[in-house]
N, C-alpha and C positions, 0 to 999 in steps of 0.2 A: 504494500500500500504506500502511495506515495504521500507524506506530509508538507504541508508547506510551513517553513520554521518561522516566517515573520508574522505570527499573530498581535495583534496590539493589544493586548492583555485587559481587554474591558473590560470591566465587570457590572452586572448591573446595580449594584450598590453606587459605584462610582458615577456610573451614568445618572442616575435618580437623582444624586443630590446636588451634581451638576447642572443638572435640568432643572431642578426645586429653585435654584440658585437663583439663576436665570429669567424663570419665567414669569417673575415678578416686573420685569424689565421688558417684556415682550408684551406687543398688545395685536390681536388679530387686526388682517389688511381687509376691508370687501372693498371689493374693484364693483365699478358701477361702469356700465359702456349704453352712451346716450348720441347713439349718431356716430359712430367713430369716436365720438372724445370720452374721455375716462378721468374718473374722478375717486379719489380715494380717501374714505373715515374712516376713522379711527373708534375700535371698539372696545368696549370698557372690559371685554371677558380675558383673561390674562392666558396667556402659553402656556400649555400646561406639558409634563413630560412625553414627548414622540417617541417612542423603545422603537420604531422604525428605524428612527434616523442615528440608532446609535453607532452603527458600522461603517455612517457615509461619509465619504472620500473629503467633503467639503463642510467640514459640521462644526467647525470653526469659523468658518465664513459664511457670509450675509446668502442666506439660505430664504426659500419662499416657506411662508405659514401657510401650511394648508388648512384655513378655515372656512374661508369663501373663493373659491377662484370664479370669473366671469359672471359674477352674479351679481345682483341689483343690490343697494341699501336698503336699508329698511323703507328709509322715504320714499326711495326712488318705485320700491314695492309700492308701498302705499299708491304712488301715483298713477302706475301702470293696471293696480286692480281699481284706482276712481275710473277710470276711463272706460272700462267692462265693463263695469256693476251698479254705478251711481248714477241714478237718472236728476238726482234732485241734491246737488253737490251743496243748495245752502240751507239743508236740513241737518238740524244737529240732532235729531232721535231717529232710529235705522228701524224700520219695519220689521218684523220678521221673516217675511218674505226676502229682504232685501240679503240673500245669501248665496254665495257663490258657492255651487255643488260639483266636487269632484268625486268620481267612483273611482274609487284603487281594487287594485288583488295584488296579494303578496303571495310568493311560493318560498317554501324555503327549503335548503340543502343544509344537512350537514348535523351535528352532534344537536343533545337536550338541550343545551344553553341558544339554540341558533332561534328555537323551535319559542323557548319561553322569551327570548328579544322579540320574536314577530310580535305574539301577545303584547307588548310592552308598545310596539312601534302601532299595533293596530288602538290601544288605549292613547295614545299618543295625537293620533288622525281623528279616531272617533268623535271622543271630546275635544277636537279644538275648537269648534264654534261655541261651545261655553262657556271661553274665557279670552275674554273679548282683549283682555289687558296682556293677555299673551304670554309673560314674564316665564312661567312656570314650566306650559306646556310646548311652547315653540311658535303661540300664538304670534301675530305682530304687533308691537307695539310701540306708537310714538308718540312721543311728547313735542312734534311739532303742532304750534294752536293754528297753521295754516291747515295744518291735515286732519285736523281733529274730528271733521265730518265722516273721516274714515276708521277711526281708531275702533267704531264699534259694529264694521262689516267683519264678521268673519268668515274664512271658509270653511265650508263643511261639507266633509267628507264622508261617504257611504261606499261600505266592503262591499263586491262585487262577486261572485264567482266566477262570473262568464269574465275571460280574461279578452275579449272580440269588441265588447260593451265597456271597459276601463276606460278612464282618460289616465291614469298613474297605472305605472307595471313595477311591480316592486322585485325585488329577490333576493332574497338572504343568501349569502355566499358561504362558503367552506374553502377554508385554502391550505387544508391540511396535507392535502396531496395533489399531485401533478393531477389523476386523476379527477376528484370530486372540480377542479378550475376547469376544468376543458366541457366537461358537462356543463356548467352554468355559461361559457363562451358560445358552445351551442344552442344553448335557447336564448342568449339576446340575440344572437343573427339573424332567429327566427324568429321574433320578437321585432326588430327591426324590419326585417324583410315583410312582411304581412304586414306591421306598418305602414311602410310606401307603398305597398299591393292598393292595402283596403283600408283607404285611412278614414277617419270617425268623420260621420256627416256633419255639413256646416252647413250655413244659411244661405238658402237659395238666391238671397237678393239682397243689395245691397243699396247704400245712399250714393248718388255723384255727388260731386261739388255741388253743383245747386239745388240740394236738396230734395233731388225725386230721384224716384227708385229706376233704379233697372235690374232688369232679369237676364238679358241675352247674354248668355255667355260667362265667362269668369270675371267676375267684378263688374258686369254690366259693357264690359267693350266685347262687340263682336268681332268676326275675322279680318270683315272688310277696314271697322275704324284703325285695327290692330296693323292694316299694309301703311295706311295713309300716316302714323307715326312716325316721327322720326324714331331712329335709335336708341337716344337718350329716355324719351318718352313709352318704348316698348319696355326696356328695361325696368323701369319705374313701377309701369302696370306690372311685369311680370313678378315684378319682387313683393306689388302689394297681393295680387293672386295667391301666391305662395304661403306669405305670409297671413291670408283667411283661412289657410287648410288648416284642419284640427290635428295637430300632430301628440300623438300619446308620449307621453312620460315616461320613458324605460329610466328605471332605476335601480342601480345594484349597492345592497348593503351589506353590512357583514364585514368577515376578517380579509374577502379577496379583495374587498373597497379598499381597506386597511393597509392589503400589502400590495396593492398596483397603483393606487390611486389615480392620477393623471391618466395612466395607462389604459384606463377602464373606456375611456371616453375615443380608442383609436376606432379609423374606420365609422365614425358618427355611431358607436355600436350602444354606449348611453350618454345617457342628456343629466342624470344626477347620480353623485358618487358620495356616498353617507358612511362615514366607518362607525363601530359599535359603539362607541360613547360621546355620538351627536346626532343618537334619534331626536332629541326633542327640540333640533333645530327644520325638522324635516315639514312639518307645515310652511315654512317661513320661504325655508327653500322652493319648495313645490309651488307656491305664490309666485317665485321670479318668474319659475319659468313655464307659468301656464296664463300669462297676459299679454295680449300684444301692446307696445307702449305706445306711446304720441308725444312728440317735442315739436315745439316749433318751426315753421318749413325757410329757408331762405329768402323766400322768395312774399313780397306780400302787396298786397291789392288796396286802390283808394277808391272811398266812398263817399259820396254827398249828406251832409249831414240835413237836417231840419233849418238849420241854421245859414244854410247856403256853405258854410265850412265843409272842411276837407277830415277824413279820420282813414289813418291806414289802420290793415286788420293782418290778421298773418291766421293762416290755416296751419291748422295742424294735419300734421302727414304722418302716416306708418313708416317706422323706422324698425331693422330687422331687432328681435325680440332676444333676451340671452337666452342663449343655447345652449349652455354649461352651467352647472354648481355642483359644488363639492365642499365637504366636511368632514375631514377625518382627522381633526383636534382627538389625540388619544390625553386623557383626562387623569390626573391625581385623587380625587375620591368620588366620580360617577357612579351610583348604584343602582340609581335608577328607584331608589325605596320608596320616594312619594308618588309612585304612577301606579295604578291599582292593573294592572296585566287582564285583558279580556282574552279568555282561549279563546280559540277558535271551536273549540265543541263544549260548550257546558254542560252536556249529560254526561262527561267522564267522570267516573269514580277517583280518576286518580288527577291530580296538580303538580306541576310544577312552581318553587317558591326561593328564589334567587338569593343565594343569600352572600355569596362575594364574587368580581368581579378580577379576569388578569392571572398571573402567574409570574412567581421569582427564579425559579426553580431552572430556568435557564439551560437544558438539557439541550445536546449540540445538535439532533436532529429537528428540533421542536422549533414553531414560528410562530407559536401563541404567545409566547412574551413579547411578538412585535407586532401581531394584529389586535392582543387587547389588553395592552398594555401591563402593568404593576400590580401588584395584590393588593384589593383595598376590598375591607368586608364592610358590610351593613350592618347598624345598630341591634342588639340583639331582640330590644324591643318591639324595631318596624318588622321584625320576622316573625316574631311572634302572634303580634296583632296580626297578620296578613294571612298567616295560619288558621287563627280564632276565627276570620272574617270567612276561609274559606270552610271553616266548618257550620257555622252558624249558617251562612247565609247561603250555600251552593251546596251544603252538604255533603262536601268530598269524604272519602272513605280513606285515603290515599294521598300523602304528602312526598313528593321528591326533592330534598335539599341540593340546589344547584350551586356549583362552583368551578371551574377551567380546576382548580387544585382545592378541593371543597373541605377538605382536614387540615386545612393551613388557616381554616378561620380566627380571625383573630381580631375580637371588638375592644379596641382602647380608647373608644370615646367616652371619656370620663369617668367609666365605671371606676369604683374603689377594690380596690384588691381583695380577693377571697382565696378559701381554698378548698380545694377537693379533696375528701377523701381518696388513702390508695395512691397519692401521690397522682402526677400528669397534670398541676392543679398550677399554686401558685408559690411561692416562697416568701417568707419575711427576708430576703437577704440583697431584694432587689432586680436579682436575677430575671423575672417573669415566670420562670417554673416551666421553659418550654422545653419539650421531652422530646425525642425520638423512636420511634418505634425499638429498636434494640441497639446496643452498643456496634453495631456493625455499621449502620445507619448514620452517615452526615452529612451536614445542613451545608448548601454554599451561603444561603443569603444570612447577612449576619442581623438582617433588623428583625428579625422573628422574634426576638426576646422584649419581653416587657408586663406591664401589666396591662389587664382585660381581661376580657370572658375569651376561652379556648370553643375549639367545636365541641368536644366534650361537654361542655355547658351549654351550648345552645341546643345541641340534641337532648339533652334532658329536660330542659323547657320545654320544648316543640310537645314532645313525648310527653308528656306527665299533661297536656293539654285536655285530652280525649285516651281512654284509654281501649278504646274502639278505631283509633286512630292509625292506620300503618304508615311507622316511617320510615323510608330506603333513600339515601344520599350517595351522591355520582359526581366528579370525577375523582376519587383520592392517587394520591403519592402515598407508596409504601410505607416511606419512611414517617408520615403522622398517625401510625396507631399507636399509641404510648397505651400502658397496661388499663391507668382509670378508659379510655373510651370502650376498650374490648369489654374491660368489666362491667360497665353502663349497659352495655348489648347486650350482656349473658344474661342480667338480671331483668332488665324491663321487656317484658312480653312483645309489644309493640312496635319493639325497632327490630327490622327485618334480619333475619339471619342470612344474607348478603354480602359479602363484601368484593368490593371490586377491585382487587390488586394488579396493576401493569407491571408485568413484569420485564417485556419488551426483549428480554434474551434471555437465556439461561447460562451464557458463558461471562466470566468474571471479565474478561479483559477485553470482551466489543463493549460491557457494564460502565467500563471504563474509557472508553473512547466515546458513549454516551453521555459521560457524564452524569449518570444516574444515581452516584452517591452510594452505592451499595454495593457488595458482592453476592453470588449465587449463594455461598453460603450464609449470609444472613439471610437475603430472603428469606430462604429455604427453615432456619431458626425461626422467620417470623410467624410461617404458615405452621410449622409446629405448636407454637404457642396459641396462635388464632383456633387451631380445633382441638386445642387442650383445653379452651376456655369456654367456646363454646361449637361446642362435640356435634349439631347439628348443622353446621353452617357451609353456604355455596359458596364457591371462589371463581369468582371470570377472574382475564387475566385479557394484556394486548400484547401480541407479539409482533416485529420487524424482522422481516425474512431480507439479509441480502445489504445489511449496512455497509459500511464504507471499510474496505478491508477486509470483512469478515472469510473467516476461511472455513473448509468444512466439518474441520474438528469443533471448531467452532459453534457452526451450524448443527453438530453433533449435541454439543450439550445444551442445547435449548430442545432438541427434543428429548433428551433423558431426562430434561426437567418436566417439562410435560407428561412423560410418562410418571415418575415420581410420585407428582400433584394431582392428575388428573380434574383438572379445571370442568367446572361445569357450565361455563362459557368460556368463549377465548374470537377475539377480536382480530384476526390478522390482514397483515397485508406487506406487498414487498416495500421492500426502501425507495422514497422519494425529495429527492434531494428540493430539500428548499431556499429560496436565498436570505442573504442577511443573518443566517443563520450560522453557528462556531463550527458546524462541517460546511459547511459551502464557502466559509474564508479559510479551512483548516485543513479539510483533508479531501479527500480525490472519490469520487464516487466509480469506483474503479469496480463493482462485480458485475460482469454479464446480467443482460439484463432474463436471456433463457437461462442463467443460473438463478437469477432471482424466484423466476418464475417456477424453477424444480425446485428449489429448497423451500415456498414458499407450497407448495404443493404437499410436499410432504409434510409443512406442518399441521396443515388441515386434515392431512390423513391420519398423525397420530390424530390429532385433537378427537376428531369422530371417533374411532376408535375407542379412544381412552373415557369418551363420556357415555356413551353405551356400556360400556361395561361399569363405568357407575353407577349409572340412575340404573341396570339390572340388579344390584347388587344392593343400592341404597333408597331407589325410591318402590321399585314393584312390591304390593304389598301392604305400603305403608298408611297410613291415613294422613290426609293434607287437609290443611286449613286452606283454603280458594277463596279468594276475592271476586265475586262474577264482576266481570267486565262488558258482557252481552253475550248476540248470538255468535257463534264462531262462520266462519268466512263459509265455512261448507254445509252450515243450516239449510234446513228445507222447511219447509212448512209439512211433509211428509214426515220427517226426522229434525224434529228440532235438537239441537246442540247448545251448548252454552261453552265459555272461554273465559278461563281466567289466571292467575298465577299464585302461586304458592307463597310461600314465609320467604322461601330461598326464590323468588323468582321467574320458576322454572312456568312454562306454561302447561295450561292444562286443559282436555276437550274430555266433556262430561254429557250423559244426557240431559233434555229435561222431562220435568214429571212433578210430583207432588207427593214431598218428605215431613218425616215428623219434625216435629218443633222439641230446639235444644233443650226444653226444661222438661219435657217427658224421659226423652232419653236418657239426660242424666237422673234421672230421681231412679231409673228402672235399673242400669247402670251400677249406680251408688247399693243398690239393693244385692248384688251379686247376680243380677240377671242377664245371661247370655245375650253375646249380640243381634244372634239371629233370631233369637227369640223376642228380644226388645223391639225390633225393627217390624220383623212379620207378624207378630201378634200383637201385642201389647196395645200398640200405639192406636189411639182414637183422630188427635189433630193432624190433620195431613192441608200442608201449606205448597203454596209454589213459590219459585225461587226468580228473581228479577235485580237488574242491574244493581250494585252495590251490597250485597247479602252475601254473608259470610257462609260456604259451606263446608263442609266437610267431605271429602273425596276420598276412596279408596283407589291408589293408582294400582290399574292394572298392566300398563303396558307402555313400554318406553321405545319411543323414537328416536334417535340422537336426542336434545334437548327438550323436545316436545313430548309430555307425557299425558296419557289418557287411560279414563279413570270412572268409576260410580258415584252419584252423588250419594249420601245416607242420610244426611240431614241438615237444616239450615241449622249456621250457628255462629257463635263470636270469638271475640280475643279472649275473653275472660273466660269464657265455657269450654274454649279448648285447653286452655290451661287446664281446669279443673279435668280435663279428659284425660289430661297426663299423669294428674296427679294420680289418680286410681286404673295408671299403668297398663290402659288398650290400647297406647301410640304402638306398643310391641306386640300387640295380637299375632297370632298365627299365620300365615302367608294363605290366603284362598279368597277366589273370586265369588263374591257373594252372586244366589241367585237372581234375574229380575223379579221376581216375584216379590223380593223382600223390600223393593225399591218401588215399587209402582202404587 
């Protein structure tokens, strides 16, 4: 493998406080373009850290702010939607009617976190016409008293699904790999192309100069006026032509906004570029560039007054409209925690609930610490509440704690120091009490120390909320299970016996050129301890087939790890070299890519393997606790099915029908009474089961990952507890008959 020796030894510590330093001195540029001529204000929102631009070539010198490029001020907004929307420019109360309606669709690509930004970005759109003052939600807002007539139009926006019908096209990007970029470059071409095919209908007719209408033709000049033209004059029509087409809004958000920015906009292929921590500028943005403006024409006409005097007048002319904006300001403590996130499906049982944002962890394959920036978490409080809201008020059954590195949580806003029991907690010595998963395990970022509330804490909040509540948190780094968080898991019911550990190789020394902070042998110590502590639990894991160097001994022990462990998910994919990244200034992406493609092959093939022969061995049999989720994909109204997941995750296809109710069964149960005889005889209430309903499943038979199963009865967290206590989780291995289920 070939290395290259002149690395410049950043570190993201260095970078950060460099940039903190800084961006108190930095103020964003918006260019405004009115005619050819450009104008630029100065805006009160400060630089915040770019983890982009910490590798570029020119990052000492006067470098461009990406906040706004080619895009309108706020005023100059203002001015360009008076000219659309205001028929009555010296009224200072705005109708209701008087609102300007855009339909957006958002599609989005790529991990949970991508999925609960759209939520945020679609709460974001929804309500911006209800806050007229803008300040908050990305609304507009000016404190010019010339403009003032317009401070209280806002636009309002309405989700679409028909993506044919949108004026805004949105799409969350992923730039995790070469491949998920090229799929999202595919559908804005086509997105673009069906664009200029079949662009959105506009108004059949329009005004001349003297004030009456025409219809022949585009903008009212037919073929014939169009010969009799000069040059100058066809031009003119054809740019004001142009300029009446309704052209939709392709817009790309996300981490590929992030990490191409400018780049995004090649080929005319988008019109808006938004990175992950300047959704709530995106109403403001979508304002520039869905108005056509009017400025004064050069040229201007005299008139007889009443008076016998003379008064010149000057017509306003269409002048081309901006065509670009962009915002990829990556941000110091954006969390986005005052914006209440609308799914996209509110009858899900389960939520997503964000609770830090970024990653330090700076691993040399990884280009998350440059599309979303720093680790900064959310108050432990607004997590909480948002939780409570979603239980109270949507009735989720099902919480997912989101974070890019979600076990690095860490809230030091103002809280007073505590401590945990078992240690993982906090210290009188200063210190912050921040742990690592085992003595093998170390930290590069050094600000992780301090005081505040650990994830450990906030997961026993969340938890201790509802104890009907399932909670599973996504994405961890190995190195943050320190002993108190595993302990919190063994003992509270409710928090999912899941864990998701990336292991990413199984050899010490690619561990090493990753950057991952760990050896094979501590992992390997950590998942020891994890099913010593709690003896039930699932392990996914992500692996990289094919890294920089790697060789096949190498390649070797990532599958004997695999076999080992026997993961009950696992994530893979080959090596993709990303830029800005400490392998793509460091070392040489040097394996075949058909070697990628075999070693990344075989690891799939253990994987399958190795997880079949666990769920035979660990789930066939057993009784599972199932969250119904609904019908399963292959429901019929002939055979209805249901679909849901286990404690561990795993999914599960069960019949439906009508089962006893959990407090029969345990009272018959508790009596010493056989199962089959509790089930087939006994039972008077017989209930059916529907979305959100706790059941209890006999898994009969395992698929790879996918396991299917009988239902027996509806039931809860609490009741299956009790089920364990009086030791039927180990019943007999045998498939009960239908008869005892129906």
């Amino acid at each position: 493998m070939k290395m290259i020796k002149d690395d410049d030894g950043l570190t993201l510590s260095y970078f950060i406080s460099k940039s903190a330093s800084s961006s108190s001195q930095k103020h964003t540029t918006v260019t405004a373009s009115h005619g050819g001529q450009s104008t630029n204000t100065s805006s009160s929102i400060p630089m915040a850290a770019n983890l982009g631009d910490e590798f570029d070539d020119n990052i000492n010198e006067d470098y461009e702010d990406y906040m706004v490029t080619d895009a309108m001020s706020p005023n100059a907004t203002l001015d360009r939607l008076g000219s659309q929307m205001i028929n009555n420019a010296g009224s200072d109360e705005t109708d209701h009617d008087d609102v300007h309606t855009l339909r957006f669709h958002v599609k989005t690509y790529g991990c949970q976190m991508n999925v609960n930004d759209t939520d945020i970005v679609r709460s974001i759109l929804l309500n911006n016409h209800h806050n007229n003052n803008g300040s908050s939600d990305g609304t507009i807002n000016n404190t010019d008293k010339s403009s003032s007539s317009l401070t209280n139009i806002p636009i309002k926006f309405i989700e679409t699904d028909d993506e044919i019908q949108a004026d805004v096209l949105l799409t969350n990007t992923c730039a995790i790999r070469e491949n998920a970029e090229q799929k999202v470059w595919h559908r804005l071409r086509a997105l673009r192309s069906h664009d200029r095919n079949f662009p959105l209908s506009s108004s059949s007719s329009s005004s001349s100069d003297d004030g009456t209408n025409n219809s022949s033709g585009s903008n009212g000049v037919d073929e014939i006026s169009m010969k009799l033209m000069t040059k100058e004059q066809r031009k003119q029509k054809q740019s004001q032509t142009k300029l009446q087409r309704r052209k939709r809004i392709i817009g790309v958000l996300g981490c590929m906004a992030e990490r191409l920015k400018e780049e995004m906009f090649q080929d005319g292929t988008a019109d808006l570029v938004v990175g992950p921590d300047a959704y709530r500028d995106l109403p403001r943005l979508i304002s520039v560039l869905s108005a056509p403006s009017t400025v004064p024409s050069s040229s201007s006409s005299s008139t007889t007054t009443k008076k016998g005097g003379t008064a010149s007048s000057t017509k306003p002319t269409l002048t081309i409209p901006t065509e670009r904006a962009v915002n990829v300001q990556l941000s110091l403590d954006e969390t986005y925690a005052s914006i209440t996130p609308i799914r996209s499906n509110p009858h899900d049982v389960s939520a997503f609930v964000s609770i830090m944002r970024g990653c330090n962890n700076m691993c040399s394959y990884c280009v998350v610490p440059f599309t979303r920036g720093r680790e900064r978490s959310r108050d432990m409080g607004s997590v909480v509440e948002e939780t409570r809201r979603l239980i109270d008020e949507e009735g989720i059954k099902e919480v997912i704690l989101l974070g890019q590195n979600v076990n690095s949580y860490h809230d030091n806003s103002g809280v007073e120091r505590r401590k945990r029991k078992g240690g993982g907690g906090y210290d009188d010595n200063g210190g912050g009490g921040y742990q690592t998963s085992n003595a093998g395990f170390s930290n590069m970022f050094r600000l992780r120390h301090g005081e505040g509330y650990r994830f450990a804490d906030l997961l026993d909040a969340v938890s201790a909320l509802d104890p009907e509540l399932r909670v599973r948190f996504t994405s961890p780094h190995p190195k943050d299970y320190p002993p108190a968080l595993l302990t919190l898991m063994a003992e509270r019911p409710n928090i999912c016996n899941h864990l998701h550990m990336p292991a990413q190789s199984g050899s010490t020394t690619v561990l090493e050129r990753m950057r991952r902070g760990y050896s094979r042998e501590a992992y390997l110590e950590l998942i020891d301890d994890v099913r010593r502590l709690i003896p039930d639990v699932a392990i996914s894991s992500d692996f990289i087939s094919g890294f920089c160097g790697e060789t096949e001994n190498e390649h070797h022990d990532t599958i004997t790890l695999m076999e080992r462990v026997q993961f009950d998910q696992a994530f893979m994919f080959a090596y993709s070299m990303r830029g800005k990244t400490h392998a793509h200034r460091t070392m040489e992406d040097d394996v075949p890519a058909d070697v990628k493609n075999r070693r990344l092959n075989e690891v799939i093939t253990t994987f399958r393997r190795e997880v079949q022969r666990r769920n035979d061995e660990v789930e066939v049999g057993r009784l599972r606790l199932v969250l119904v989720e609904g019908e399963s994909k292959r429901s019929t109204p002939e055979n209805k099915m249901f679909s849901g997941r286990t404690d561990q995750n795993k999914r599960v296809v069960f019949s439906d029908g009508k089962f006893p109710t959990e407090e029969e069964v345990l009272t018959h149960l508790s009596n010493g009474s056989p199962l089959d005889n509790v089930i087939g005889n006994a039972m008077k209430a017989k209930v059916e089961l529907s979305r959100g309903d706790y059941a209890v499943v006999q898994i009969e038979e395992a698929r790879g990952h996918t396991l299917k199963g009988s239902a027996l009865w509806r039931s809860s967290i609490v009741g299956f507890e009790r089920l364990k206590q009086i030791e039927l989780s180990a019943m007999p291995r045998q498939s009960l008959s239908k008869q005892l289920i129906l």
